[in-house]
N, C-alpha and C positions, 0 to 999 in steps of 0.2 A: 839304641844299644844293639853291637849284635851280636847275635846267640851263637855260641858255640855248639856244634851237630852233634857233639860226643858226649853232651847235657839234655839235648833237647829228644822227651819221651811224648809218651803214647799212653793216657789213662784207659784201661781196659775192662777194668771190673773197681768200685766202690762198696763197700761196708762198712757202719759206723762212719767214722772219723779216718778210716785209712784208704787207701788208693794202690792199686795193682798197675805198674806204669814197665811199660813194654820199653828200652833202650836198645837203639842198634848197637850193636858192635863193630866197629866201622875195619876192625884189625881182624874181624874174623868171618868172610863173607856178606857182613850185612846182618848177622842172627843176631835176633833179639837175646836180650838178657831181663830177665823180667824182674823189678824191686817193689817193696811194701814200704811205703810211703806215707807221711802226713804233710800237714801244709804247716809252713815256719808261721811259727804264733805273731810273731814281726810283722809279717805278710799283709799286705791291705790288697783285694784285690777289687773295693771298691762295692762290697754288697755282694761278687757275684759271686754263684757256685760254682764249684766243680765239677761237671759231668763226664762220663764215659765219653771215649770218641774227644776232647779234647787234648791238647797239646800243651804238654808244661817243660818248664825246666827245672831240671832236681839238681841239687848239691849234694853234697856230704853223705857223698856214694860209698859204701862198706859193701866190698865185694865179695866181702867173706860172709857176711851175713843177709845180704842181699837187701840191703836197707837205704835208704835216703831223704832227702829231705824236697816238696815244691818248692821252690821260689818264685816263680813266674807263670802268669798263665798268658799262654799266646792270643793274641785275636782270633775267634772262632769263625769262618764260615757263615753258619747257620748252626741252628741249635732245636730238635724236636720238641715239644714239652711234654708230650705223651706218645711212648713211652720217652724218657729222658735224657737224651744221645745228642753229644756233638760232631759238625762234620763230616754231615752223610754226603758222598759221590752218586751213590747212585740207591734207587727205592724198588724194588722187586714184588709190585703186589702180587697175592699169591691166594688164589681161589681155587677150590675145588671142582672137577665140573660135573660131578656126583658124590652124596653121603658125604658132608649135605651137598643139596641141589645148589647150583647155582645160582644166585639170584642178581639178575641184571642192574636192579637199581643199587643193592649194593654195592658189585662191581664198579659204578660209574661212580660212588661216589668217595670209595679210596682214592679210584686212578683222580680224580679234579682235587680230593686233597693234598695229597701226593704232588701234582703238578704247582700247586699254590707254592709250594716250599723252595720252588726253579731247581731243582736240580733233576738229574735224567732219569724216566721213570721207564718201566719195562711193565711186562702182564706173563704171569707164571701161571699155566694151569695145569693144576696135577692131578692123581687117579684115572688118567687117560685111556687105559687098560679097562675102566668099567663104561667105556661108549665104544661106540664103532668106530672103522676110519672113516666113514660120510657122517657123522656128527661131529665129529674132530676137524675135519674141514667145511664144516656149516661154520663150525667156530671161531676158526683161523680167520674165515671171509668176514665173517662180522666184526669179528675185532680190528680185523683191517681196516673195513670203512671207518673204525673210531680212528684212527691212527697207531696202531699199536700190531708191532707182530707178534702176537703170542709166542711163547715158549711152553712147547707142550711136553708134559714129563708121563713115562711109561713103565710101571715097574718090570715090564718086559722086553724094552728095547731102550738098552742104556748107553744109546750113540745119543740121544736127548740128555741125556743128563752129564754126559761126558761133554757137551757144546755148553750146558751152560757152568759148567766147571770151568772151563777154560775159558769163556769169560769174565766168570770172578774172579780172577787170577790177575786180570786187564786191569781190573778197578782198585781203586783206593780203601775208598769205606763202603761196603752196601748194607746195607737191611732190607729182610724179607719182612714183609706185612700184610697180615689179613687177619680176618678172624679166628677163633677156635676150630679147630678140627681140620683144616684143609690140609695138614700134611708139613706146617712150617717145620716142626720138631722133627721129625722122621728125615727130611730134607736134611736138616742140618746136622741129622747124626750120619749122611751117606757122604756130606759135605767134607767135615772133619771125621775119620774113621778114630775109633778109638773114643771116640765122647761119650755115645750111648747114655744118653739123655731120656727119660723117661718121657713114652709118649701115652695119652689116651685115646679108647676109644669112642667113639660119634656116641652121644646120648641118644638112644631111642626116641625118650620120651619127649625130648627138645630140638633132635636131629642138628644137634650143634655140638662142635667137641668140649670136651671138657680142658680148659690152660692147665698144663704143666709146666710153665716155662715162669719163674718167681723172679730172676734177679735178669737185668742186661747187663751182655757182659761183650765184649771183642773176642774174636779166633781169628788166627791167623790164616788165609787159605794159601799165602806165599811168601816173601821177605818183603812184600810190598802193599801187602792187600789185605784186607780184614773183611769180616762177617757181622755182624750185629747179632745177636740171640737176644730175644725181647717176648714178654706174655704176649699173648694173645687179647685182643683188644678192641672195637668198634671206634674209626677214627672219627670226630667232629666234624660237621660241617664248618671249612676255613672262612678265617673271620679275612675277608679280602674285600677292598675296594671294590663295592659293586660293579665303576667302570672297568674294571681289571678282569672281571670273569670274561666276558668274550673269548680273554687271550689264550684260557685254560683248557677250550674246546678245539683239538686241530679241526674241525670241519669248518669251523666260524673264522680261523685264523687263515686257513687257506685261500678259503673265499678271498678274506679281507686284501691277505698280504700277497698270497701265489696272484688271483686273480681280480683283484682291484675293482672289487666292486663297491659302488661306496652309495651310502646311504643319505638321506637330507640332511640329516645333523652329525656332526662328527661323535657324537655321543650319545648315538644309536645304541638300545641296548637290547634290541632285532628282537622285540614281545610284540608289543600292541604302537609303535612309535612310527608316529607318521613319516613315510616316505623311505621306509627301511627295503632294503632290496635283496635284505638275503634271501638263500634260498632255504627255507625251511622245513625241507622234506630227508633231511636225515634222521637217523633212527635214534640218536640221542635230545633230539630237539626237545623233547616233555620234558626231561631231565634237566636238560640248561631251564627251561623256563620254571622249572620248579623251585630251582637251586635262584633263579632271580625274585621270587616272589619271595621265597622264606629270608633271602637277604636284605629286600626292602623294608619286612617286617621286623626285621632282627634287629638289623646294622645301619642299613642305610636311612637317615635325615635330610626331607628336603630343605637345602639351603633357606628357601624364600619362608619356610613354617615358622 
């Protein structure tokens, strides 16, 4: 069947039973028109919900009232389940690199959950203003040997936060993600001016921030682009095909795929496997093999048991 553009919205924010869904206006530049929304009782859409960041078509548009009805829910992308967001473009984890301290293993293990979900992942570090500029470039460098160019944010030099504005701008859907306290909320109220979002400050006693962010909702950063605002949250270890991690590491994918180095078994999982030829002296290597062992014990079942 196919959809008519002048039907086809944008679910933004969810309460209760009703739905905040973004419509272009296609007669007025592109600007949205935003309706309150439920889903037609009729409707089967098979078990599924409805999430933020999903695509539906509404009817029985009252533009006087600002009201409508779903009909239809498009085929999703991809779908978060924590926090609960359809149709992310792009993931922006987002770590502090003081108050709180950084902590590398957490680091490494948003950005691999993050990369499980395939879509383009970035590394945001903020409070940049409390290190030096030769800590700031310890950091760049190391992040780089992960594969990642950091984006480093400075409350005093706002040519950094003017680049990554204007790359949000580029994107479709992003979300920011990381823990409490790094600066998500703050970020997103310099993001969207006018929001002024209630931030807190770092817990002494637990040196982690305290969530103020309750519901996920969409903002708009252009006629084309949106924001995620989500709590604050510690992500899961991703339940992914053991053989699949490899693929989540660029040092192991480089190897593999830039420079073709190949091991005795094609299903090499480069721990303790006979005749493996990676090279194993990057700086995340503990981390892969740790994330392989809790997966053997978790998830993965040998065939032959």
């Amino acid at each position: 069947m196919k959809i008519s553009t002048k039907n086809l919205g944008l679910v933004t924010k969810q309460f209760n039973d009703f739905y905040l869904v973004d419509l272009k206006n296609q007669e007025n530049s592109g600007i949205s028109e935003r309706f309150l929304c439920k889903v037609r009782k009729s409707i089967n859409f098979k078990d599924q919900l409805i999430y933020v960041g999903d695509k539906v078509v509404i009817e029985n548009i009252d533009l006087k009232s600002k009201r409508a009805v779903i009909t239809s829910l498009i085929k999703r992308k991809n779908l978060l389940a924590r926090p609960s967001v359809a149709n992310i473009s792009n993931i922006y984890i987002t770590f502090s690199v003081d108050e709180p301290e950084l902590n590398l293993s957490q680091v490494n293990r948003f950005l691999i959950s993050a990369e499980a979900i395939g879509v383009e992942v970035s590394l945001v570090l903020t409070k940049c203003d409390l290190i030096s500029d030769k800590r700031r470039s310890f950091l760049l460098d190391k992040f780089g040997k992960w594969g990642y160019n950091a984006i480093t944010l400075n409350l005093y030099k706002s040519d950094y936060f003017k680049n990554l504005l204007a790359e949000l701008k580029q994107k479709e859907c992003s979300i920011f993600m990381g823990p409490s306290g790094v600066g998500k909320t703050t970020l997103l109220n310099m993001i969207i001016p006018g929001l002024q979002k209630n931030t807190a400050p770092v817990s002494q006693k637990i040196k982690r921030g305290k969530n103020t962010t309750r519901n996920v909702e969409l903002f708009a950063v252009s006629n084309q682009s949106y924001i995620v605002d989500t709590p604050g949250f510690n992500m899961q270890p991703p339940e992914v095909d053991i053989k699949l991690i490899p693929n989540l590491y660029s040092e192991i994918y480089k190897q593999v795929i830039d420079e073709g180095i190949k091991c005795k078994f094609r299903n090499c999982l480069h721990v303790n496997d006979k005749g493996c030829n990676l090279n194993k002296s990057f700086e995340r290597y503990s981390f892969y093999k740790e994330m392989i062992e809790y997966s053997k014990s978790h998830y993965y079942q040998n065939p032959e048991d």
